[in-house]
N, C-alpha and C positions, 0 to 999 in steps of 0.2 A: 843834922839840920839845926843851925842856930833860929835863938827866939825869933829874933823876926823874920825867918823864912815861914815860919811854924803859926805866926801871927800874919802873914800875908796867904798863907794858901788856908786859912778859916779849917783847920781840922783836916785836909786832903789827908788822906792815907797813901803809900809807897804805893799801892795798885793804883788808884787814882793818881796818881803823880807819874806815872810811867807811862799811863794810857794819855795822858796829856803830853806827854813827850811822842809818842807815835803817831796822835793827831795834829803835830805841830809837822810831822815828818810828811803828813799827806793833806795839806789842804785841799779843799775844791778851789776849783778856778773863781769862785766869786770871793772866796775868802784871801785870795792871793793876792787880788784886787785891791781889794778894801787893805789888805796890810801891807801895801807896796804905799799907799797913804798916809796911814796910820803911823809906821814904825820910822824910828830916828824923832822924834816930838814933831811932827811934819804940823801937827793939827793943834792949832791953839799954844804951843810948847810944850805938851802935856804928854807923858809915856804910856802907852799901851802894851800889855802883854797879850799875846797871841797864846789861844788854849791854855787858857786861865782855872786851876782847879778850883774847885772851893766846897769843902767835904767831899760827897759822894759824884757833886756837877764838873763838869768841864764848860764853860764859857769860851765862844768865840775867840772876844778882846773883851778885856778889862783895864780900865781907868783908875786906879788905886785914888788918885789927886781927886778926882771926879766923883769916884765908886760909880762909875755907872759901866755898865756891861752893855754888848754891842754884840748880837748873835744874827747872825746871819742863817734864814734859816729856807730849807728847799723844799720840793715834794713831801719827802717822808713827814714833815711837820703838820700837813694836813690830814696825814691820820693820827698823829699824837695830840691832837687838840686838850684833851684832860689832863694829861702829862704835863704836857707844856704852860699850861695852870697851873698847876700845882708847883710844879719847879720854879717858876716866876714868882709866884708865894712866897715859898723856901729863902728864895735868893732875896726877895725884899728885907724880910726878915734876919736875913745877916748882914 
């Protein structure tokens, strides 16, 4: 992995980096949506990455130009509520 791969995925590790490659392989139907949108600079000119690591997180889409992340999120998020705090933290923080 050259520097700027290494400086765009914020510390991902090879396991992190694999698992965002298998979530890229099985979206949900709302995130297929939103990146039928999103992908080619469709929004604003601006590129998006779909299953975005970033250390130990995996991110929906990701804005690099923007830095702003875009998660779509379903049932299961309403019982992560703590989690999903805290990961929001984390993610500010880089």
């Amino acid at each position: 992995m050259d520097e700027l791969e290494k400086n765009m995925y914020y510390g991902a590790t090879p396991v992190t980096l694999k698992k965002a490659k298998q979530l890229r392989n099985r979206m949900t139907l709302s995130e297929q949506i939103l990146w039928e949108k999103l992908k080619n600079k469709q929004i604003c000119g601006v590129r998006y990455r779909r299953q975005h690591p970033f250390e130990t997180f995996i991110v929906d889409f990701y804005c690099s130009k923007l830095q702003l992340v875009v998660e779509i999120d379903g049932k299961i998020h309403d019982e992560r509520v703590e989690y999903d705090l805290e990961r929001t933290h984390e993610l500010q923080n880089l």
